[in-house]
DRENLO-607932 format. One record per atom (N, C-alpha, C, O): y, x, z; residue in one letter. Coordinates in steps of 0.1 Angstrom, whole numbers, plus 5000, padded with zeros to 4 digits. Each point is the difference from the previous one (the first is absolute). Example, Ala and Ser with C-alpha at 12.3 -4.5 7.8 and 13.67 -1.06 7.14 Angstrom:
<padrens>
494351325078A501249915000A501250095000A500050105007A501149864986S501150095000S501149925008S501150055001S
</padrens>
This chain:
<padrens>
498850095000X501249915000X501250095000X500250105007X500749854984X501650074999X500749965013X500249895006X500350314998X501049955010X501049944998X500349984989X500549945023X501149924999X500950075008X499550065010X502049924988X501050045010X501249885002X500449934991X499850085022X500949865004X501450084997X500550115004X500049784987X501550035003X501149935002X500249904994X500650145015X500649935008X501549974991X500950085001X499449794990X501350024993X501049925014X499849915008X501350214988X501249975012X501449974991X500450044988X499949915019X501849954996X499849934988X498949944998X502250074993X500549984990X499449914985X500350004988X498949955018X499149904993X500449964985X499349964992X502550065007X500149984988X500450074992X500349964989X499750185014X500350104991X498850064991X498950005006X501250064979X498850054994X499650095009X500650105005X497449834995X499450095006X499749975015X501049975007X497550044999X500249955012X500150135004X499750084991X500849985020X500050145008X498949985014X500249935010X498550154988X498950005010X499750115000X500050074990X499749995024X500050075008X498549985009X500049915008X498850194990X499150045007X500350005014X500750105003X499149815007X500050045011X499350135007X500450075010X498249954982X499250065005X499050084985X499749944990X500050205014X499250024987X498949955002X499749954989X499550035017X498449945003X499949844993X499249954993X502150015014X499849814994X500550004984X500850084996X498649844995X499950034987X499849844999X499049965007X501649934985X499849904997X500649984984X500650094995X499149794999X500849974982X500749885004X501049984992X498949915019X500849895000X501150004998X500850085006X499649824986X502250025000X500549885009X499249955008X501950014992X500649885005X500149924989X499750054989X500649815013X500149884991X500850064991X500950075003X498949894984X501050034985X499650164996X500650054991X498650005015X499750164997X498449974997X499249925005X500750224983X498350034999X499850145002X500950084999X498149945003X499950195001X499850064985X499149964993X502050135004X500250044989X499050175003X500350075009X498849964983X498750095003X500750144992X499950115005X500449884986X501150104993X500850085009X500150125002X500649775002X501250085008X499450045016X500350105006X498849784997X499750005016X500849915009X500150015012X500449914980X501549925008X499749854997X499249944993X501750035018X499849784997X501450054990X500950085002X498849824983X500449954992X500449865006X499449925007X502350064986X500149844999X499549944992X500250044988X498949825013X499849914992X501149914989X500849945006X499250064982X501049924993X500049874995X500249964988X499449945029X500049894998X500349894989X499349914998X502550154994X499849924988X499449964991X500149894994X498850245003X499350044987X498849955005X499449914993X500150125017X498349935007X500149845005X499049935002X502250025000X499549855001X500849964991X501050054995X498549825000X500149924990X501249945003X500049995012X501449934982X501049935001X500350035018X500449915007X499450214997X500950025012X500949915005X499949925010X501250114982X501249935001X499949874985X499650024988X500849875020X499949894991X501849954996X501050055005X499149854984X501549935001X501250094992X499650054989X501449975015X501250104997X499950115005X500750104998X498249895012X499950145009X499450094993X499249954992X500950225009X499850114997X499150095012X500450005012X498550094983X499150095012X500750114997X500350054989X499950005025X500550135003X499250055010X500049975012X499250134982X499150055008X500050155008X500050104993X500149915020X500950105010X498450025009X499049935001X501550225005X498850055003X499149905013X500549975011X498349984986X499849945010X499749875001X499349945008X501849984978X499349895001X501349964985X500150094991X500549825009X500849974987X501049905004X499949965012X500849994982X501149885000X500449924988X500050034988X500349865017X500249874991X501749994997X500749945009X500150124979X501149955003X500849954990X499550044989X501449905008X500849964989X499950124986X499750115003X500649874985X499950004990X501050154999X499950114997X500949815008X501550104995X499850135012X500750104999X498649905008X500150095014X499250104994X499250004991X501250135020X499450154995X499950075010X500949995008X497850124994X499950055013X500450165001X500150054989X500250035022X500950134994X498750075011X500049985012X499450084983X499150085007X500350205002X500250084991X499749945017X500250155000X499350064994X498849974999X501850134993X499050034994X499250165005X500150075009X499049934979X498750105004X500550165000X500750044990X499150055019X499750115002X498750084997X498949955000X501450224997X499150034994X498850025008X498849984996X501550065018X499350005012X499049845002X499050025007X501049884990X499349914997X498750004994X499049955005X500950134981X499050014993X498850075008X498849995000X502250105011X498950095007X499749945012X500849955008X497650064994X499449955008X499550035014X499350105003X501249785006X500150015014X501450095003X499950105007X501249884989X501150065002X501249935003X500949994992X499249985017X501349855003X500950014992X500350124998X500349804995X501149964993X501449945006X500349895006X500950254992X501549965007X500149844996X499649964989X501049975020X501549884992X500650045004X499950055011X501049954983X502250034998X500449935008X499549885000X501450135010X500549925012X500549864991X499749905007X501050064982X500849894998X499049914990X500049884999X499250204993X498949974989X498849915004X499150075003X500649754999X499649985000X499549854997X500949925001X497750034996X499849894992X500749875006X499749955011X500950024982X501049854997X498849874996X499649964989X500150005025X499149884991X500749854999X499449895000X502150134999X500549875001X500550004983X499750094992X500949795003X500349984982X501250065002X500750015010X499650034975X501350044996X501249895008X499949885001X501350195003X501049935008X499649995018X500949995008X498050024995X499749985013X499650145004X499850104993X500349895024X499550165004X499149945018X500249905008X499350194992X498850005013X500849995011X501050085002X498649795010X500550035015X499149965008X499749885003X499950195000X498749995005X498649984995X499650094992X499549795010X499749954990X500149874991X499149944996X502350055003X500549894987X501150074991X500450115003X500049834984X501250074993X500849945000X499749884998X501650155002X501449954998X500850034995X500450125001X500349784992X500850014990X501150104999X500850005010X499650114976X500750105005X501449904994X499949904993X501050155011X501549934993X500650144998X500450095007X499549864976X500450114991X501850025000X500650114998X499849805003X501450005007X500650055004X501050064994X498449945023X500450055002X500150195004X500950085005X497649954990X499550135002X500850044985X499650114997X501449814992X499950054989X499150074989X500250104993X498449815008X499350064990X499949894988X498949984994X502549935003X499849974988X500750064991X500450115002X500149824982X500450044994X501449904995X500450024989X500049895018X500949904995X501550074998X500750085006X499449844981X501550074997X501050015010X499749955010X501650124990X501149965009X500449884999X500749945008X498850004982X501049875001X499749915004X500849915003X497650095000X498749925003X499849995016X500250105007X499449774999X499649995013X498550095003X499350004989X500250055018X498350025006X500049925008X500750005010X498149884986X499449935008X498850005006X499149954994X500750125020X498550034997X499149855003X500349905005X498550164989X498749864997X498950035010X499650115004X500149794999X497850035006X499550104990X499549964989X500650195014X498950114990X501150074990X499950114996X500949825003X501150064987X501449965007X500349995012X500850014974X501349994998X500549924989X499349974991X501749995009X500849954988X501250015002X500649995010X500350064972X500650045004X501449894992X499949984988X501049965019X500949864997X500950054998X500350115004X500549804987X501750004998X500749935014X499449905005X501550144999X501049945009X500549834999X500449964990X499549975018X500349894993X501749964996X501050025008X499049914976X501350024999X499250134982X500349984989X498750125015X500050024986X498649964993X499049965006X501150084979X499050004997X499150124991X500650094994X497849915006X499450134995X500549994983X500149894994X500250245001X499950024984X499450144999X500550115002X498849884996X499150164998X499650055012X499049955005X501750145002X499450055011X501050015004X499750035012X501849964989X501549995006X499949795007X499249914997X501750085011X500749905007X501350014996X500950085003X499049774987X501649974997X500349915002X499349914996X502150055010X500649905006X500149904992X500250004988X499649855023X500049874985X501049965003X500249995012X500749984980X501749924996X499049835002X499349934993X501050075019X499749855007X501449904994X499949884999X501050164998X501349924995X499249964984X500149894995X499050214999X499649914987X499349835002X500149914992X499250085020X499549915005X500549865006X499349915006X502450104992X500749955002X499349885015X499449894999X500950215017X499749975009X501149895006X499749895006X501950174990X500349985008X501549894994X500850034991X499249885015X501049914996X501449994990X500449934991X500250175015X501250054997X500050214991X499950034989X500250035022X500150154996X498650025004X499349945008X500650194981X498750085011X500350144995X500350034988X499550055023X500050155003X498850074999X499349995011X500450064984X499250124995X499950115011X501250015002X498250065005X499750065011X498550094998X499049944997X501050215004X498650064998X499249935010X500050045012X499149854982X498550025007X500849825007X499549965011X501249984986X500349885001X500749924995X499949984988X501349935022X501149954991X501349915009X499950045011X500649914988X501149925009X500749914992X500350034989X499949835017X500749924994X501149995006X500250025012X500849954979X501449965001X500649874996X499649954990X501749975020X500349884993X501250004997X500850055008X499749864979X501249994997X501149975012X499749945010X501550114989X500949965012X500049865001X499949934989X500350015023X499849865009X498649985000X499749894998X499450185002X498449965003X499550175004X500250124996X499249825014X498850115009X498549974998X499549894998X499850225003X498950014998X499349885008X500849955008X497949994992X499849895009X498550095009X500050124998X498949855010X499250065005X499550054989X500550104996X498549854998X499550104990X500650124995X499450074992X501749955010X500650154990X499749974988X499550104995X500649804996X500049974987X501049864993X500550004990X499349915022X501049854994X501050075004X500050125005X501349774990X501750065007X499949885001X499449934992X501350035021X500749825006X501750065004X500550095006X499849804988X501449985007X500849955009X500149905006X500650264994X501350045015X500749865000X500149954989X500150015020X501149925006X501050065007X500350015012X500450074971X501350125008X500949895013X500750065009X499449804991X500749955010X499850015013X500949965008X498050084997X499050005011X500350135005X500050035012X500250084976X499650165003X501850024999X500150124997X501149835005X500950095001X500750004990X500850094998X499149784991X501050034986X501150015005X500349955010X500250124983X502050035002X500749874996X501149985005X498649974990X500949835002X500949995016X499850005012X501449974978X501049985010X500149855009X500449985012X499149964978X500349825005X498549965002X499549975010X499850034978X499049914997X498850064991X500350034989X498650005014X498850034994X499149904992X499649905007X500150114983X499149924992X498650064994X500150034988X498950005018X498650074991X499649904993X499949885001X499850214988X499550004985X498450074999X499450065009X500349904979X498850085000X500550154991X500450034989X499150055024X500750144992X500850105001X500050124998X500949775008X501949985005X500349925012X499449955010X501850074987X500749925010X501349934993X500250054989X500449895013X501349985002X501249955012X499849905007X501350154994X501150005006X500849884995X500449984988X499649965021X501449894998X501349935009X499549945010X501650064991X500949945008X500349855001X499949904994X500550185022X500249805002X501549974998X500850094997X499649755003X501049984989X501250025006X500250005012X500950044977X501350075004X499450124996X500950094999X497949964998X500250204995X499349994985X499649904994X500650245004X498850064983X499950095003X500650085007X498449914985X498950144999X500550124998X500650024989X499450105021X501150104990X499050084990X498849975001X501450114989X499650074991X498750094999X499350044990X500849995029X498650075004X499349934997X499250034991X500849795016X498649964999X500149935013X499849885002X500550215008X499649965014X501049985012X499649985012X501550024986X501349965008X500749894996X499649964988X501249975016X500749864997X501650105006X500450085008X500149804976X501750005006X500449895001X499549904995X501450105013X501049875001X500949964986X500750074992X499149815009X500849914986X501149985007X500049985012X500850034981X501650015002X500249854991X500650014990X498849855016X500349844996X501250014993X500249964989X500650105022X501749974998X500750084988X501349994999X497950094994X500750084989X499449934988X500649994989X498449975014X499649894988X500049854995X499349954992X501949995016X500649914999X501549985007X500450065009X500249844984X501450005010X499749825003X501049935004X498150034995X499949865003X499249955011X499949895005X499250274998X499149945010X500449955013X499249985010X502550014991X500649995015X501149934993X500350024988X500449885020X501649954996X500950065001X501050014992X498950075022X501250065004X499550184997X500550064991X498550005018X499950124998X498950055006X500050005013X498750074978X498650045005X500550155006X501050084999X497549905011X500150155009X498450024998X499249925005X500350194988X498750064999X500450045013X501050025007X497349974995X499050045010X498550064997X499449954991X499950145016X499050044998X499149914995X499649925009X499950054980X498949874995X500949924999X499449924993X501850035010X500149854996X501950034999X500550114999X500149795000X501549955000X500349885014X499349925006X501950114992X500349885009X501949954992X500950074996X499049835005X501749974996X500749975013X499449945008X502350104995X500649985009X501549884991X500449954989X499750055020X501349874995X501850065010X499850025012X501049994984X501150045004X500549935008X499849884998X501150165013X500649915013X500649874998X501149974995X498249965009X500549854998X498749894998X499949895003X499150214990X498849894993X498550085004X499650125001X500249764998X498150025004X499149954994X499949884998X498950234998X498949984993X499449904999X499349985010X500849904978X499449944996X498450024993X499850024988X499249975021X498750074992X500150135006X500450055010X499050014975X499550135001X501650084993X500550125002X500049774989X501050074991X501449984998X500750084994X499649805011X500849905000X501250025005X500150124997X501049855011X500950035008X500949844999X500549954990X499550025021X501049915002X500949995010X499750065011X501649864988X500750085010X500049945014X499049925003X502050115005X499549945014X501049985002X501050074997X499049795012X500849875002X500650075019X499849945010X500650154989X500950005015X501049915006X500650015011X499349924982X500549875006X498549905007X500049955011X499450064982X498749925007X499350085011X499649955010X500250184986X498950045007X500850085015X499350055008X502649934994X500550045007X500250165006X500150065011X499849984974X500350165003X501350064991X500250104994X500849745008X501150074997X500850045012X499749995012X501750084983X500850035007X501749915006X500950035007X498549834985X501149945003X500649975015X499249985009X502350004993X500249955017X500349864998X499649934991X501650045021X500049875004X501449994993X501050084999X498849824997X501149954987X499850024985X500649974990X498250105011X500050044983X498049944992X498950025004X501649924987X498349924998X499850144985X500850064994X497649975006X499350084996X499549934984X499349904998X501350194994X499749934985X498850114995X500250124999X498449804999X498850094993X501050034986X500949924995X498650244999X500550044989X498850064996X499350055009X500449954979X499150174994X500050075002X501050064995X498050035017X499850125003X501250025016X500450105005X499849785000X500950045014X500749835002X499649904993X501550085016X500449905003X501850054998X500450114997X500449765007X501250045002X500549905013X499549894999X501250135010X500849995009X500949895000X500450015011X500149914985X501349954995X500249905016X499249975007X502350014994X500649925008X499949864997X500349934990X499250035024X499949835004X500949934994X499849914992X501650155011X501349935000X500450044983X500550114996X499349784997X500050094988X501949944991X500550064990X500049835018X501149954996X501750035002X500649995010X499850044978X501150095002X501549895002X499749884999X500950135002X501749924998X500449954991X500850094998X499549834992X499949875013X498649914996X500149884998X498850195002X498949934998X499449995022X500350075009X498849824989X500049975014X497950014998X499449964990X500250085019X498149994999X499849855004X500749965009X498549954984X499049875004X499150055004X499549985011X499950114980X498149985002X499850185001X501050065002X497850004996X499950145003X499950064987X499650125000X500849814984X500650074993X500949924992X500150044989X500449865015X500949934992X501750035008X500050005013X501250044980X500849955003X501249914995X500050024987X501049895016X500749914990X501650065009X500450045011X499949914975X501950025003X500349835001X499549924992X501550065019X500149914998X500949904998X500549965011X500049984980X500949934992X501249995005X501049994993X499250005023X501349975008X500850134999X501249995002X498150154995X500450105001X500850014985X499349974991X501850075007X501150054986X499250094996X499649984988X500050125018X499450124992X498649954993X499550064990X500049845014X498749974992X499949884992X499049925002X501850074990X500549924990X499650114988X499549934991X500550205005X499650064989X498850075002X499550104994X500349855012X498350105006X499149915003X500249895006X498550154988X498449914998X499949905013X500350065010X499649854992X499349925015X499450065005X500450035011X498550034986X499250035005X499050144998X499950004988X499650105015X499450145001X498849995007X500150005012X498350004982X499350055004X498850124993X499550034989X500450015025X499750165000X498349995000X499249965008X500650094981X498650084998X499650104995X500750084993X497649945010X500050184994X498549984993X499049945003X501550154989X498550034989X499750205003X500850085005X497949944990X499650114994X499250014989X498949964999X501650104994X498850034988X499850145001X500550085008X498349964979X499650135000X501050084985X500549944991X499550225013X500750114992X498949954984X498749994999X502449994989X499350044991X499649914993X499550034990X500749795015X499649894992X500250014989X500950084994X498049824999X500650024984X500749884999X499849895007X500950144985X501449914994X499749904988X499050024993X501949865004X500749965011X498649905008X499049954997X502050065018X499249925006X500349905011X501050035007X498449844997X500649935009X499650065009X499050075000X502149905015X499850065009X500749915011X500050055011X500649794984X500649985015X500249854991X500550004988X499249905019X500349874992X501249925009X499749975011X501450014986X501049925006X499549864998X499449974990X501149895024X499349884999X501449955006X500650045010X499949844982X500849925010X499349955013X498849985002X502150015006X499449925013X500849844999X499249915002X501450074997X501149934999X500549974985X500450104994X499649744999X500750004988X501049865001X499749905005X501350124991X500949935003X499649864983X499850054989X500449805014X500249974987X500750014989X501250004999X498250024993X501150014985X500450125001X501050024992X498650105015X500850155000X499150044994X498949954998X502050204996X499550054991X499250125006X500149995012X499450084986X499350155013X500250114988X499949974988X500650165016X499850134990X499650115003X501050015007X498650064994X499550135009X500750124997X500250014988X500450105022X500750124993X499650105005X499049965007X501150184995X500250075007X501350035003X500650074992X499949915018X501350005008X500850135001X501250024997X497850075007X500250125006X499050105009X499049985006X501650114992X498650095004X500050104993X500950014992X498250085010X499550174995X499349984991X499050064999X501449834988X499349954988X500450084985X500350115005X499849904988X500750054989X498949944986X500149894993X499050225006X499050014994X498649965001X499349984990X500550015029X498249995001X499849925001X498849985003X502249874993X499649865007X500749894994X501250014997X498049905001X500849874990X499549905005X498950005007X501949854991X499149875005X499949954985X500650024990X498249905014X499749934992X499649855002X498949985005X502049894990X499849925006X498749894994X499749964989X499850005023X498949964992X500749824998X500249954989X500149965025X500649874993X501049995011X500550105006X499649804996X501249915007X500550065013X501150025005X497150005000X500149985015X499550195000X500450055010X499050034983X499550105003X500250144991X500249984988X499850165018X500150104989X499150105003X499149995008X501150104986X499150155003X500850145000X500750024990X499250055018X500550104999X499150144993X498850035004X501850024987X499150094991X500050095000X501050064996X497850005010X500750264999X500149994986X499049964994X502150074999X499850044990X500250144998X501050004993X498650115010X499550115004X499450105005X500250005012X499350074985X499250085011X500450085011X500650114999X499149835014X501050085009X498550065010X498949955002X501850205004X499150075007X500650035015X501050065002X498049895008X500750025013X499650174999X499750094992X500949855028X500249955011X501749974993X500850094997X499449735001X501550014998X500449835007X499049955005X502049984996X500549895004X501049974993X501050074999X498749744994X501249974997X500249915005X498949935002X502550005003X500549875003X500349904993X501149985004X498649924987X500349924994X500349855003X499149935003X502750004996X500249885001X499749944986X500650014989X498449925015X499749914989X500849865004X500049985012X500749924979X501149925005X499349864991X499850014988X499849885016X500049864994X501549945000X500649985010X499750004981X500949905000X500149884999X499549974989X500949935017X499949864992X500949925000X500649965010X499949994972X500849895001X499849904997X499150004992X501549865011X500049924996X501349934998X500849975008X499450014977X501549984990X500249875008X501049995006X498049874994X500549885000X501249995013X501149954999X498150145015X500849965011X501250135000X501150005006X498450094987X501250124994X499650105018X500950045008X497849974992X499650065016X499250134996X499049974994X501250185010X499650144999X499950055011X500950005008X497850054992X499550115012X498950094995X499650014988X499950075023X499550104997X499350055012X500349985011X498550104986X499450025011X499350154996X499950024988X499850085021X499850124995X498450045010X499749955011X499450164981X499050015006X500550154998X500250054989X500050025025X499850145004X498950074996X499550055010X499949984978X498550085001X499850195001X500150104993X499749875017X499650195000X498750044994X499049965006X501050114985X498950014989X499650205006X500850095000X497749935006X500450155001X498650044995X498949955003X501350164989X499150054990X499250115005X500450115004X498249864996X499350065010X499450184994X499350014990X500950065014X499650164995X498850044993X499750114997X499449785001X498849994992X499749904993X500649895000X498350154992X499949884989X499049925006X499249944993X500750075017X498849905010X500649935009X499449935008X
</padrens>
C-alpha cells in the first residue's frame, strides 16, 4: 500500500494554491479538504473547477466563478480579480507570499467585501466615474449615472441649457437663466403663487399717488377729482377751478373762488337770495336802521334814508303823516297847489329805457273838471317825462338811463279845471325817486 501524508492547509483558502505544511515527517496522508484533489505530479491538493465538473452550476442570468475551494453564482456583468500567480507556486511544498493589499474580491463589479456581505461602492463620491463637468454623478445600486442638471438638457456628451422661454411658460415676460428661468409681469400686475400667472395690483390699496381720488383698472389705475378741481397734467394731483374766471354770471353781484367750489357775496345793503341772487334789505322792517325820534325810515336799494316826520313847510300846514294843504284863508296860498303829498320810490342803476316807473291817480275829481298832469318842478331836465294816460291818471317815464347811488325830487302837479263854474286848483305829489347803486 502507498504511503500517505496529512496535510494540514492553513489560512488563506482563497488564494492560488492551498499552502500545507507536514506537521510531522513520519505522518504521510493524500486527503485534501472539500473542493481539492491530490494532485500526484506536484504532490499538492489541487483546486477543483467546479464550473467545468458540474453541469449548469449556475442557472438563469447568473454566471460560475470558480475560486479555490469551491465556486460562485453571480450576475453576468460581474468579474473576479484574483491575485495573481508566482513563480514559487509551481514549486512544490513551498508556501506561497500574498501582497499585503492583493486580494480575491468575491463581491460583483460596483460592490466590495464587509465582512461577510458586499456593499455598494459610490463612485461619486470616491470619484471613480467618468461624468463630464457639466454632468451630475449619481451614484446607483452597483453602478452610477451620470445626469444633466435640472434646467438642462444631454446633446452628445456636454449639458446644455434649455431656453424654457421657448415653451412659453410664463404669462407675460419670461427670463432665460443658466439651468432655469423667471417670470415677469407687465407693470400693474404681479406674479400670482405659481410664479407663472400675473393678477392684478390694486395700485389704490398699495399707495397710488392720487391726490383726491383713486380708481383701479385692470392694469392701471386712474386718478380723479372731486368737483370744483382737474386733473393736473401729471395725472395724479388736482387743481382748483377758478368758477369765477370762467363766467361773469355765475354771481349777480360778485364770485369769491374757494378751494373746490365758489361762493357769491352781495354788497352792503343786500342779501343772498339762494345760492346767487342778492336782494336787498328792508331796514326799515327788520329794524336795523339808524333812524331817531322825529324822523320815519324810507327802505331804498341797497340802504335806507332818514327823512323828517315834520315834512310841511310855510305856509303849508301837516293833516296826515304825509299830506300837507295850504289853506285858502291864507293870501299867500292863493298861487300855490292846495295840496302836497310826499312820497318815495327806488329803482335800480341802469334801467332800460324808456320806462314806467311811477303811475299818478286822482284821489278826488271834481264835476265837469278838466285834470292834466305836469311836472312842476324838480331835478328834471332830461330823465323824466309824464305821460298822460286819461282824465283821472298819468305815468311818469325814465326816459333815460340813469346810474346810482343818485336822488331826484320831483313835483308832479294835477291840475283841474272846470270852465262852466270858471273854478282852478291844483294839487302836487312830492316824489323822491333814488336810484339805487346796482342793477339789482
Amino acid at each position: 500500500m502507498k504511503a500517505t501524508y496529512v496535510f494540514v492547509c492553513v489560512g488563506l483558502a482563497l488564494l492560488p494554491g492551498t499552502i500545507c505544511q507536514s506537521p510531522a515527517e513520519s505522518e504521510a496522508y493524500t486527503d485534501c479538504t472539500d473542493g481539492y484533489e491530490w494532485d500526484e505530479q506536484t504532490q499538492l491538493c489541487r483546486d477543483i473547477n467546479e464550473c467545468e465538473t458540474i453541469l449548469e452550476a449556475c442557472r438563469g442570468e447568473m454566471k460560475c466563478f470558480n475560486h479555490y475551494g469551491g465556486y460562485l453564482c453571480l450576475p453576468r456583468s460581474s468579474y473576479v480579480i484574483t491575485a495573481p500567480e508566482t513563480a514559487s507556486q509551481s514549486e512544490p511544498n513551498v508556501p506561497v507570499p500574498v501582497p499585503e493589499n492583493e486580494a480575491f474580491n468575491p463581491c460583483p463589479l460596483g460592490y466590495r467585501a464587509q465582512g461577510e456581505s458586499c456593499v455598494d461602492i459610490d463612485e461619486c463620491e470616491l470619484n471613480m466615474h467618468d461624468c463630464q463637468p457639466s454632468q451630475e454623478c449619481i451614484n446607483t445600486v452597483g453602478t452610477f449615472t451620470c445626469q444633466c442638471p435640472d434646467g438642462y438638457s444631454k446633446i452628445g456628451i456636454e449639458c446644455v441649457d434649455i431656453d424654457e422661454c421657448r415653451y412659453r411658460y410664463c404669462q407675460h415676460r419670461c427670463v432665460n437663466v443658466p439651468g432655469s428661468f423667471s417670470c415677469e409681469c407687465e407693470p400693474g400686475f404681479q406674479l400670482a403663487g405659481n410664479n407663472r400667472s400675473c393678477v392684478d395690483v390694486n395700485e389704490c390699496e398699495m399707495g397710488a399717488p392720487c391726490q383726491q381720488r383713486c380708481y383701479n383698472s385692470y392694469g392701471t389705475f386712474l386718478c380723479r377729482c372731486d368737483q370744483g378741481y382737474d386733473l393736473g397734467p401729471d395725472g395724479y394731483s388736482c387743481n382748483d377751478i377758478n368758477e369765477c374766471s370762467y363766467s361773469s354770471i355765475l354771481c349777480q353781484y360778485q364770485c369769491v373762488n374757494e378751494p373746490g367750489k365758489f361762493s357769491c357775496v352781495c354788497p352792503e345793503g343786500y342779501e343772498l337770495l339762494g345760492s346767487r341772487l342778492c336782494q336787498d334789505v328792508n331796514e326799515c322792517e327788520t329794524g336795523s336802521h339808524q333812524c331817531g325820534e322825529g324822523q320815519v325810515c324810507v327802505n331804498i336799494h341797497g340802504g335806507h334814508q332818514c327823512v323828517s316826520a315834520n315834512r310841511c313847510q310855510e305856509p303849508y300846514i301837516q293833516v296826515s303823516e304825509n299830506r300837507c294843504i295850504c289853506p285858502v284863508v291864507k293870501p299867500e296860498c292863493r298861487d300855490l297847489p292846495f295840496s302836497i303829498v310826499h312820497r318815495y320810490m327806488s329803482i335800480t342803476s341802469e334801467r332800460s329805457v324808456p320806462s314806467d316807473i311811477f303811475q299818478i291817480q286822482a284821489t278826488s275829481v271834481y264835476p265837469g273838471a278838466y285834470n292834466s298832469f305836469r311836472i312842476r318842478s324838480g331835478d328834471q331836465n332830461e330823465e323824466f317825462y309824464i305821460r298822460q294816460i286819461n282824465n283821472i291818471s298819468a305815468m311818469l317815464v325814465l326816459a333815460r338811463t340813469v346810474t346810482g347811488p343818485k336822488e331826484y325830487v320831483l313835483d308832479l302837479e294835477m291840475q283841474s279845471v272846470n270852465p262852466l263854474m270858471n273854478y282852478q286848483t291844483s294839487s302836487v305829489l312830492r316824489l323822491a325817486v333814488y336810484i339805487g347803486p346796482h342793477v339789482f
